[in-house]
C-alpha positions as CSV (number, residue, x, y, z in Angstrom):
1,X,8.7,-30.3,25.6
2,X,9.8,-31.1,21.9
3,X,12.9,-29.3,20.9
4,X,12.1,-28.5,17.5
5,X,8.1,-27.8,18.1
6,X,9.6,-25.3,20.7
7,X,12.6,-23.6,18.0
8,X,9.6,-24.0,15.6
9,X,7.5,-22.0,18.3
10,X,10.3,-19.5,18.2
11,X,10.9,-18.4,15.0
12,X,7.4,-18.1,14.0
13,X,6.9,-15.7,16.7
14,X,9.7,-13.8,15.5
15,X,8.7,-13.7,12.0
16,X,5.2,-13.0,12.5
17,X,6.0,-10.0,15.3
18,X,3.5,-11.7,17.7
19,X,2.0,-14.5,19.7
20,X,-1.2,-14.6,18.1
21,X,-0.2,-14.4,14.4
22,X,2.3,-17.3,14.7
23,X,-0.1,-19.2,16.4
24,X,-2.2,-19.3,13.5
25,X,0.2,-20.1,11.5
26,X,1.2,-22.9,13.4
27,X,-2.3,-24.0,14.1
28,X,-2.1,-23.9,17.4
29,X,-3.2,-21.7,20.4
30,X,-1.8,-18.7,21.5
31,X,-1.1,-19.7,24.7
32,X,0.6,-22.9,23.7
33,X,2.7,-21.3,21.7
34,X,3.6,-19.4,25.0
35,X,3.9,-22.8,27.0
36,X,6.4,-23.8,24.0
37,X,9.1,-20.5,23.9
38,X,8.8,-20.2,28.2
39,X,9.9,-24.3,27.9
40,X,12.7,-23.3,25.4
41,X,13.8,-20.1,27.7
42,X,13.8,-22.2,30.6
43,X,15.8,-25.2,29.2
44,X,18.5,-22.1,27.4
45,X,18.6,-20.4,30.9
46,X,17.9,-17.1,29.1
47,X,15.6,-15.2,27.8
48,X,15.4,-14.9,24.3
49,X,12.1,-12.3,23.9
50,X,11.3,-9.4,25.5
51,X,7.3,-9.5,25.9
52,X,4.6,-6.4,27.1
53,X,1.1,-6.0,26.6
54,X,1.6,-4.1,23.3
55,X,5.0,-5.0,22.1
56,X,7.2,-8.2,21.7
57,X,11.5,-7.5,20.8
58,X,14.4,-9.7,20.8
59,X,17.0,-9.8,23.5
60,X,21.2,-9.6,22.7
61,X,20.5,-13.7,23.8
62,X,17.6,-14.1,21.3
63,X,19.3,-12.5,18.5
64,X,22.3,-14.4,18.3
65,X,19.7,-17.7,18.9
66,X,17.3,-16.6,16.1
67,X,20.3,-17.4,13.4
68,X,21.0,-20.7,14.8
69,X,17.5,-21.3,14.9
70,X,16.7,-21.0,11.7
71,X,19.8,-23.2,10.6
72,X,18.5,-25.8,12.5
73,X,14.8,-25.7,11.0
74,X,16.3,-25.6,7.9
75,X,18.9,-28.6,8.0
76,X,15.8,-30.4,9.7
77,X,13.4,-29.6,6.3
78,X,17.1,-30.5,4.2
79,X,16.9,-34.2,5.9
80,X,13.5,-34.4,5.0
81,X,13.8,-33.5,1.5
82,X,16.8,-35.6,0.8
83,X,14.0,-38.9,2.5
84,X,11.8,-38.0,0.4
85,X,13.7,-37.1,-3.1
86,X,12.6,-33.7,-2.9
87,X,16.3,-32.4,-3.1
88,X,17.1,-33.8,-6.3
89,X,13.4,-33.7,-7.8
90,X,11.7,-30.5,-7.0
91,X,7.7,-31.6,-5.1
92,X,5.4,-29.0,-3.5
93,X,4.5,-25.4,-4.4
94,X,6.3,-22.6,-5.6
95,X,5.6,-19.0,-4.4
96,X,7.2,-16.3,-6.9
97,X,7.1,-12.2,-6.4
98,X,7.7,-10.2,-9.3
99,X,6.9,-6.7,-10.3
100,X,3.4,-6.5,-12.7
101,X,4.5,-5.9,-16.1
102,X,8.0,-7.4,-15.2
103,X,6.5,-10.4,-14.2
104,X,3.6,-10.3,-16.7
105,X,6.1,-10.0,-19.8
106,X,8.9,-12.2,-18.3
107,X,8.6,-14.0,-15.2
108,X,5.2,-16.1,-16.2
109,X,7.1,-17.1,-19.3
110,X,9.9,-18.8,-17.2
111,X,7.4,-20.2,-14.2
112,X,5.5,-21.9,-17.6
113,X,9.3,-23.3,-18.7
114,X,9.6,-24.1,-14.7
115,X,6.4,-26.4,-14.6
116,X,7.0,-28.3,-17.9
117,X,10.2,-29.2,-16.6
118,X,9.1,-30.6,-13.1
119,X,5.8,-31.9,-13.2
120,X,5.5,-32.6,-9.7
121,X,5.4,-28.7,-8.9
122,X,2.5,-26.1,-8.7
123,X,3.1,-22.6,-8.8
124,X,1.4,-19.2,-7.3
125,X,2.7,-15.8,-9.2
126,X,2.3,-12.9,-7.2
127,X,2.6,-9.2,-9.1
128,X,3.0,-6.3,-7.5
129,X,5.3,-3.3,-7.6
130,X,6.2,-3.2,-4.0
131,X,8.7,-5.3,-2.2
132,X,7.0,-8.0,-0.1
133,X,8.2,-9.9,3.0
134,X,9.4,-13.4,1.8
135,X,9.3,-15.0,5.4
136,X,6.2,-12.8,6.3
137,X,4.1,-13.5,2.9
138,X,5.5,-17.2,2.5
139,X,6.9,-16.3,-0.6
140,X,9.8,-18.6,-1.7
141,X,11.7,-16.3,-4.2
142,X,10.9,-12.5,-5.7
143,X,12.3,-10.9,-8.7
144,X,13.6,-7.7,-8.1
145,X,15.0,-4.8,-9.9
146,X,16.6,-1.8,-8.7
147,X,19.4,-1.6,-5.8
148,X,18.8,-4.4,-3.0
149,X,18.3,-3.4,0.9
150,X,20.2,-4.8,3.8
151,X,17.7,-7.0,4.2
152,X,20.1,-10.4,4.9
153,X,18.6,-11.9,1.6
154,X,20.8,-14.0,-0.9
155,X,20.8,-12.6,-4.4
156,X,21.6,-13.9,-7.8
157,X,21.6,-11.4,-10.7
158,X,20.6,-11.9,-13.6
159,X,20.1,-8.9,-15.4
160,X,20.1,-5.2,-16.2
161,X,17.7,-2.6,-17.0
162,X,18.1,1.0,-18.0
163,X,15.9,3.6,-16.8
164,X,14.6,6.1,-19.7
165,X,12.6,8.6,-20.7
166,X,9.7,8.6,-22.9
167,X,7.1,10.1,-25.0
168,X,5.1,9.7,-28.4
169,X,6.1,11.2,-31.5
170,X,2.7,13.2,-31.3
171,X,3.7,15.0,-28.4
172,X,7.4,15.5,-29.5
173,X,6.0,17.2,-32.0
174,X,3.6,19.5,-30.3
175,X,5.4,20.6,-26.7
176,X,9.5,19.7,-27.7
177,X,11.8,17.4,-27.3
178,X,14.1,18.2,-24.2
179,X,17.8,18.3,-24.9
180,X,18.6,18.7,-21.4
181,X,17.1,17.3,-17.6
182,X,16.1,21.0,-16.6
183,X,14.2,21.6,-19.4
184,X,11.3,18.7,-18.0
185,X,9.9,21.3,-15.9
186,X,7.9,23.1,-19.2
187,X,6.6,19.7,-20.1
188,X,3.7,17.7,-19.1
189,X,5.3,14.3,-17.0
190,X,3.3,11.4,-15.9
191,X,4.4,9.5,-12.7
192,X,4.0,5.9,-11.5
193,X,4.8,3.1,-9.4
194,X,7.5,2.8,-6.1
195,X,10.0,4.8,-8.1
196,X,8.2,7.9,-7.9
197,X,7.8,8.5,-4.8
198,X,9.2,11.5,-4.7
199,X,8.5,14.3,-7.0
200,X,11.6,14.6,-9.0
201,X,13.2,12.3,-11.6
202,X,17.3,11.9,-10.9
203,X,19.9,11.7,-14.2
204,X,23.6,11.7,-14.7
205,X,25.6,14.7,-15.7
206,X,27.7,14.1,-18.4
207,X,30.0,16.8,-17.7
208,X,30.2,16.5,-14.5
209,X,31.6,13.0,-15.0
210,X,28.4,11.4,-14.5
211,X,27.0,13.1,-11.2
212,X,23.4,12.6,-10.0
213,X,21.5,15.4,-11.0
214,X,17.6,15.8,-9.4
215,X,14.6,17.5,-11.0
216,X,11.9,17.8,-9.5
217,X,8.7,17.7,-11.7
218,X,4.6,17.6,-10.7
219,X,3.5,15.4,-12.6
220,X,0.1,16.2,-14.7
221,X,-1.1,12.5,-13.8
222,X,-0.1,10.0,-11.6
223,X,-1.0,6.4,-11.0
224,X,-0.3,3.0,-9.6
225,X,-0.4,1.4,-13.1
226,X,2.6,0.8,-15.1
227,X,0.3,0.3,-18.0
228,X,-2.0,2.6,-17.2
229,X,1.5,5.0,-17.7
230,X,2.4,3.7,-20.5
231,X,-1.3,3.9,-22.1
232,X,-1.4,7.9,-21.0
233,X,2.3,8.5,-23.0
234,X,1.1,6.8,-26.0
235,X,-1.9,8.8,-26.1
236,X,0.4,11.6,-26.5
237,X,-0.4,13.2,-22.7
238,X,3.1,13.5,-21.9
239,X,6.7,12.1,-21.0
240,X,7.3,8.9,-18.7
241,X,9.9,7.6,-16.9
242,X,9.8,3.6,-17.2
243,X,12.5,1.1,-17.5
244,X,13.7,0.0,-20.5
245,X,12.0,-3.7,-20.6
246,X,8.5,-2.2,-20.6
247,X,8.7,-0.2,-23.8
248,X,11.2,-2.3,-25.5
249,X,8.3,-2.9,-28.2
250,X,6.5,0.4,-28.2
251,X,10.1,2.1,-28.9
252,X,11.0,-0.5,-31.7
253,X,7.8,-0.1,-33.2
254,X,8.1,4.0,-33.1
255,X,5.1,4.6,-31.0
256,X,7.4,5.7,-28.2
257,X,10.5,7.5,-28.6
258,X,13.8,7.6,-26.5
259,X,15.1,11.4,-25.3
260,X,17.7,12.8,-22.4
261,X,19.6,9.1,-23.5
262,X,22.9,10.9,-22.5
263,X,21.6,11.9,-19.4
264,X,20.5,8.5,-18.1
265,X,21.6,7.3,-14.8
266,X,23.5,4.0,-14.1
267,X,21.2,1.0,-15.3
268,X,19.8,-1.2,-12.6
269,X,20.4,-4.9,-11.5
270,X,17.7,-7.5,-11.6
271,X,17.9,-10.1,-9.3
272,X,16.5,-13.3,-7.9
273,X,16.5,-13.2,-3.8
274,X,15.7,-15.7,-1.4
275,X,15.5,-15.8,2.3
276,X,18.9,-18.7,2.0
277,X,21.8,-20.3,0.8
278,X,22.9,-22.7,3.2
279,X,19.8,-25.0,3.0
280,X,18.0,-24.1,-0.3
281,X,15.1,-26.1,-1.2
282,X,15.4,-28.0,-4.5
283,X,12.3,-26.0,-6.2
284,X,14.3,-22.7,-5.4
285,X,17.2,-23.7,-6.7
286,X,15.4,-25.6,-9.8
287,X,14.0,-22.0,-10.3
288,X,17.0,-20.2,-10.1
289,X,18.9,-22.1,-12.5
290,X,16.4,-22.1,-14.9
291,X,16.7,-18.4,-14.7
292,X,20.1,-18.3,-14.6
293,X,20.4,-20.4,-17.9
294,X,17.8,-19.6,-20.6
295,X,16.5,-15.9,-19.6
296,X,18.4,-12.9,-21.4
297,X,17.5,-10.2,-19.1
298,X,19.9,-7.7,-20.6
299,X,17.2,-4.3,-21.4
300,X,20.2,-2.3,-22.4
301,X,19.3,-1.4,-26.3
């Protein structure tokens, strides 16, 4: 049995939830793939997963040896690099997440910077407005914005949004402009994308030394589309709740205008996150940097 075919074997499974999937991914059968983690339990003298017709978990044993499995995988791709001169000069493909008009207006911008500067890459941009699985989708890093999950991945920040409300002068001027969160509920609101899930916008209190305060609203329209949103409030049919970046212009250009400002709530971080530190490719790091170094992703004005 080869050691690192079998830790390979492992991991995969583990990342993929099943026999089957990693298999594929591997390109081998499923039943090797079984061959390959029963040869790795046998030579541990444990057993590291937990296997029935319909579901697959860790053991206590497998848990603590998915950690160490996955440092050994990656100082194995490290030594490789480092042979090949990929550690110091980024080669191969980069996979970035961002959300759609965050990574429309901002992060293709810095992947075109990214390529110029290391010739020897390709790229694959991925938008969309919900959180994907790095390890499950092979994506090497994701933009995010918003408060990060438990989810064991290393972040870098790199900027701040605030969260606002909107609406055209059009519709100021017809419904109102609301001095105060309650007041939303005799307007017309549009809602859109993973932050509204739930039917109620939440702003700071002032006079309450900043405590959350929740409204709930039903929306007149919703959508999927951030710029579909945005469209809908310059057509006058209501007020939105984007973040700051995506009507920077529309605001500066009075086509959109800024209310409830003293009622915001805390601005939000944007970070870069990546599955690890320890043993961190050179094209993550090359992108990282880059971001780190020439983006201003301050949205605070």
């Amino acid at each position: 049995m080869d050691r690192l075919d079998a830790i390979a074997a492992f991991v995969a499974v583990c990342d993929a939830r099943g026999f089957a999937p990693a298999a594929r991914r591997l390109g081998i059968s499923p039943s090797a793939a079984t061959r390959l983690i029963a040869g790795l339990e046998d030579r541990l003298g444990t057993r590291l997963l937990q296997r029935t017709t319909r579901s697959l978990h860790l053991t206590e044993a497998g848990e603590r040896y998915l950690a160490q499995a996955r440092n050994i995988l990656g100082a194995v791709a490290e030594s490789e690099e480092i042979a090949r001169g990929a550690r110091t000069s980024p080669r191969g493909r980069l996979a970035v997440a961002a959300p759609v008009i965050f990574g429309r207006t901002h992060v293709a911008s810095l992947l075109a910077r990214y390529m110029a500067r290391h010739p020897d890459m390709t790229a694959e941009l991925q938008l969309n407005d919900r959180n994907v699985g790095l390890v499950e989708e092979g994506v090497d890093v994701a933009v995010r914005i918003g408060p990060l999950d438990a989810s064991g991945l290393v972040a870098r920040r790199l900027g701040t949004t605030r969260r606002v409300v909107v609406a055209s002068p059009d519709y100021l001027a017809r419904r109102g402009t609301p001095q105060h969160p309650g007041e939303l509920q005799g307007h017309d609101t549009i809602g859109f994308g993973a932050f509204e899930n739930a039917p109620a916008w939440t702003f700071a209190d002032p006079s309450q030394g900043g405590r959350d305060v929740r409204v709930s609203i039903t929306p007149r329209l919703t959508t999927n589309s951030g710029d579909a949103a945005l469209d809908f409030a310059r057509s006058g049919a209501g007020l939105v709740r984007p973040l700051l970046y995506q009507v920077t212009r529309d605001v500066a250009a009075g086509g959109l205008v800024l209310v409830l400002t003293e009622h915001e709530p805390p601005p939000l971080p944007i970070h870069a996150v990546y599955p690890s530190a320890r043993w961190l490719p050179a094209k993550v790091r090359a992108f990282v940097d880059l971001a780190a170094e020439t983006t201003s992703w301050q949205f605070l004005a």
